[in-house]
TORGU-917555 format. One record per residue (C-alpha): chain; x, y, z; residue in one letter. Coordinates in nm, 2 decimals, always signed. Example, Ala and Ser with C-alpha at 12.3 -4.5 7.8 and 13.67 -1.06 7.14 Angstrom:
// TORGU-917555
{A {+1.23 -0.45 +0.78} A};
{A {+1.37 -0.11 +0.71} S};
//
This chain:
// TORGU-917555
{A {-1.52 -1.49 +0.52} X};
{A {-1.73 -1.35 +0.29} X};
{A {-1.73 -1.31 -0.05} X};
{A {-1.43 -1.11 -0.20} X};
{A {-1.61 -0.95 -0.51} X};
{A {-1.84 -0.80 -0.15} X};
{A {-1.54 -0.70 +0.03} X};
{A {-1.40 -0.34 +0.01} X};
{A {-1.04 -0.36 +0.16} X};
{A {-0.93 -0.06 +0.21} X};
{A {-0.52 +0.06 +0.24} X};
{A {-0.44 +0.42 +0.40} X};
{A {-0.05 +0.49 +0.34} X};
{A {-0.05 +0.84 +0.32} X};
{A {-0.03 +0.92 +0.72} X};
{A {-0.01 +0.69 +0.92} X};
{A {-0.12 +0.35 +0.83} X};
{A {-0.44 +0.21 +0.86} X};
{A {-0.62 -0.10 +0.70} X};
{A {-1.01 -0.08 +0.69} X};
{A {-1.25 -0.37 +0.59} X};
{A {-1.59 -0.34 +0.50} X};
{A {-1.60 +0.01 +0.66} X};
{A {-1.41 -0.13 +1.04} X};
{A {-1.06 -0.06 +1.15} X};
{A {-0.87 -0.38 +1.08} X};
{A {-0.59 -0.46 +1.36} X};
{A {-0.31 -0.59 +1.24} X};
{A {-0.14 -0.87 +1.46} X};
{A {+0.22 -0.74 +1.38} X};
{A {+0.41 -0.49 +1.27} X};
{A {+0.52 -0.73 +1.01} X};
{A {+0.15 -0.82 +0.87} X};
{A {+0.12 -0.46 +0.81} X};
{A {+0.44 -0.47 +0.62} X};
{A {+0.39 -0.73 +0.40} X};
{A {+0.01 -0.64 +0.35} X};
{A {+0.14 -0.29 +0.23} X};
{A {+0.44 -0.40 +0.06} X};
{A {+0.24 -0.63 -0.18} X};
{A {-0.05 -0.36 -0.21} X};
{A {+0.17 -0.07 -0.30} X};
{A {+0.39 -0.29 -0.59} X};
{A {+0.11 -0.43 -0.72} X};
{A {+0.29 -0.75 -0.84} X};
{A {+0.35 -1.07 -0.72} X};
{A {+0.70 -1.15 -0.57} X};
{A {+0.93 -1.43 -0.49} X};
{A {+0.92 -1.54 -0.14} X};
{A {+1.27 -1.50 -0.14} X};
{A {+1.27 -1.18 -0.21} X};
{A {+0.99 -1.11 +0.07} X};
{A {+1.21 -1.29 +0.32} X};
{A {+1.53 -1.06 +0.23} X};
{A {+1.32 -0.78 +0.25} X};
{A {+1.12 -0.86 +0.59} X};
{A {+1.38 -1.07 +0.75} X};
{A {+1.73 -1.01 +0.62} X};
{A {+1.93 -1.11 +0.94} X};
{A {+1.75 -1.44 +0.99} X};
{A {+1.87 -1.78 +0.88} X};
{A {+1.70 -1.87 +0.56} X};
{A {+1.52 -2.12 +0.73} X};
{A {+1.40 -1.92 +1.09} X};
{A {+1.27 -1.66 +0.80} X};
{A {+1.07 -1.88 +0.56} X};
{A {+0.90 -1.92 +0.86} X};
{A {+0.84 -1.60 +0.96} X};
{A {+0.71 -1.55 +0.66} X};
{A {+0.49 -1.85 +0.64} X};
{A {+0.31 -1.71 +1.02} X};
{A {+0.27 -1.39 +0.85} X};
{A {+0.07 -1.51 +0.55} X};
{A {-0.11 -1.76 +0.76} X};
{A {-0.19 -1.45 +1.00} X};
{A {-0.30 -1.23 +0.70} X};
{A {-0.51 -1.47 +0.55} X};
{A {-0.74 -1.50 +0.84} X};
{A {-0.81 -1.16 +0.87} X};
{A {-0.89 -1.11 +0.48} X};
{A {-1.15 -1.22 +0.28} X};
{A {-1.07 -1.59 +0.12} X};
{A {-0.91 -1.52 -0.22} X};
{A {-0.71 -1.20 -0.16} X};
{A {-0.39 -1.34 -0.11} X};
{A {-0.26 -1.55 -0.41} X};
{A {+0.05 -1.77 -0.27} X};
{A {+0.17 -2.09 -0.41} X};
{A {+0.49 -2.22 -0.30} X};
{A {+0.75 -2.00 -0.51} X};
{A {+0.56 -1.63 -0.51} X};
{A {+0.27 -1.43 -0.32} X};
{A {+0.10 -1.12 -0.42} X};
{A {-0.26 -0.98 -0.37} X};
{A {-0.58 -1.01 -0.60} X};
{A {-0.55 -0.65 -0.70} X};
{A {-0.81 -0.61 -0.93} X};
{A {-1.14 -0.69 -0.69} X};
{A {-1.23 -0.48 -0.35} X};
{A {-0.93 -0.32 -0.30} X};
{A {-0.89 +0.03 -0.30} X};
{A {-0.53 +0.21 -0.23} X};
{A {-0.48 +0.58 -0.12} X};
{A {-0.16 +0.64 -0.31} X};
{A {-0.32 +0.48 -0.63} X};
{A {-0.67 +0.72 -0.58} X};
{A {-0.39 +1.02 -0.50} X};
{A {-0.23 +0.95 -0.82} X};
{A {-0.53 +0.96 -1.01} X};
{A {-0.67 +1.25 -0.88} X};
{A {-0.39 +1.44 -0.92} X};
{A {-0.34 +1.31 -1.30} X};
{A {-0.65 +1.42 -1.35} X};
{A {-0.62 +1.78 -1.26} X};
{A {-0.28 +1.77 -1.44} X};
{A {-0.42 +1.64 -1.76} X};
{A {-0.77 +1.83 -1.79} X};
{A {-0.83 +1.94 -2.12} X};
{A {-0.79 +2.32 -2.09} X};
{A {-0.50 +2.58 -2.13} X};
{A {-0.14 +2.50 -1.94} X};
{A {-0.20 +2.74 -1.60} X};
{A {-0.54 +2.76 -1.60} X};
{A {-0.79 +2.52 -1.45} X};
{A {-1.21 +2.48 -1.37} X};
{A {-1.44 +2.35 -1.12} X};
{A {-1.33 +1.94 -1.21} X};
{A {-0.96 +2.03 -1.18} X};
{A {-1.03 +2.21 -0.87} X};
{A {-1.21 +1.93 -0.71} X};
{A {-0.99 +1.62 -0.81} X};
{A {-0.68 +1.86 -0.62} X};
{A {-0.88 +1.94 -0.33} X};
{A {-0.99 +1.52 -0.34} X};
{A {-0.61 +1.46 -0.30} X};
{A {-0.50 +1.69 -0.06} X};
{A {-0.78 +1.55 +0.14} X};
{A {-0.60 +1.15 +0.11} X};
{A {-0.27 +1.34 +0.17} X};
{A {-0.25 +1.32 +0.56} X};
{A {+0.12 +1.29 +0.61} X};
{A {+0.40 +1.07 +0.48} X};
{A {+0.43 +0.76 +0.33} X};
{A {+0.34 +0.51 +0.64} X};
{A {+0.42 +0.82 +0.89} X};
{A {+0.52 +0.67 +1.23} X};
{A {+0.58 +0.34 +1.11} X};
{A {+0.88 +0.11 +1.07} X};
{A {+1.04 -0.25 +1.10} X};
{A {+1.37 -0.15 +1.31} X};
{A {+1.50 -0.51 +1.24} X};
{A {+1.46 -0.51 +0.85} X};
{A {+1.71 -0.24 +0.69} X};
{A {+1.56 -0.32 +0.34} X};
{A {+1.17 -0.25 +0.45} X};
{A {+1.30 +0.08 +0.59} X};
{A {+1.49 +0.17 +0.27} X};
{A {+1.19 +0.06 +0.06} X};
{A {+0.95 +0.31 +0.29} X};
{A {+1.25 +0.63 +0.28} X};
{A {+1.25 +0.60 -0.09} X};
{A {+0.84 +0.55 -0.15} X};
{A {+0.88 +0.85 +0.10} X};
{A {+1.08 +1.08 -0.14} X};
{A {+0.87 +0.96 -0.46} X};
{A {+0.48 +1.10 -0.33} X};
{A {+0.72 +1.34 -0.18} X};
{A {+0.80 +1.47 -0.55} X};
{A {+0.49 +1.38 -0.69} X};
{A {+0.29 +1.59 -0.46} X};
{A {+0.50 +1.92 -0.53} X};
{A {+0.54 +1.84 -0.89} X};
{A {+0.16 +1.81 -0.96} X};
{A {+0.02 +2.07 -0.72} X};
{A {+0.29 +2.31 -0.83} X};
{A {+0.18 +2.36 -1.16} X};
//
């Protein structure tokens, strides 16, 4: 793999998903690679494999679910560049800080920047008017539309309720 600080890893949420890197569509092996991929992009924090497990694969036995989730990370990182994924023994999370970019975080910005512009509450100009035209643009459906792990109860819950929130966000900061 190349270089991660050359990589661009890039993470489409709003709509349905997609994963691109270095400009190509990246194919996920399973519905579950996608899942954890997105689950540890959109937190941004590193978490207990435990917690992943109960999350991904709450009806297995403990055991039959560690490795589940052990084939998922080794699947993951051979598709991404070396370094991404940081997993030791207890906790995994991903290297968030170089050649990743995330539509939901770009959204956010975007629309944070319209809503903060310094200029009279109700009124805005040319940079406001961009940056909300910028986000509408990432805004091509729901949170992960069309997707869903129909044997984990918890990843669905997780998705509904990351749902609801750019749900609120969008209407509360285009509605101004």
């Amino acid at each position: 793999m190349e270089n991660i600080s050359k990589v661009r890893l890039k993470i489409f949420t709003l709509g349905t998903p997609k994963i691109e890197l270095d400009g190509e569509k990246l194919k996920m092996k399973t519905r579950k690679n996608l899942a954890l991929l997105t689950y540890l992009a959109v937190t941004g924090q590193v978490h207990r494999r435990e917690s992943l497990i109960t999350l991904l694969w709450p009806e297995l036995e403990p055991s039959r679910a560690r490795g589940g989730l052990r084939r998922e990370l080794s699947t993951l990182k051979k598709a991404l560049p070396d370094g991404l994924i940081k997993a030791d023994r207890q906790t995994i999370g991903l290297e968030r800080g170089v050649g990743i970019w995330l539509d939901i975080d770009q959204f956010k910005k975007y629309l944070q920047n319209f809503h903060h512009h310094n200029h009279p509450k109700g009124e805005s100009c040319k940079d406001c008017e961009e940056d909300l035209i910028k986000a509408i643009k990432l805004m091509k459906g729901d949170f992960l539309e069309g997707f869903s792990l129909p044997d984990s109860t918890n990843f669905d819950e997780w998705q509904f309720f990351q749902t609801e929130s750019f749900a609120r966000l969008d209407y509360c900061y285009i509605i101004f």
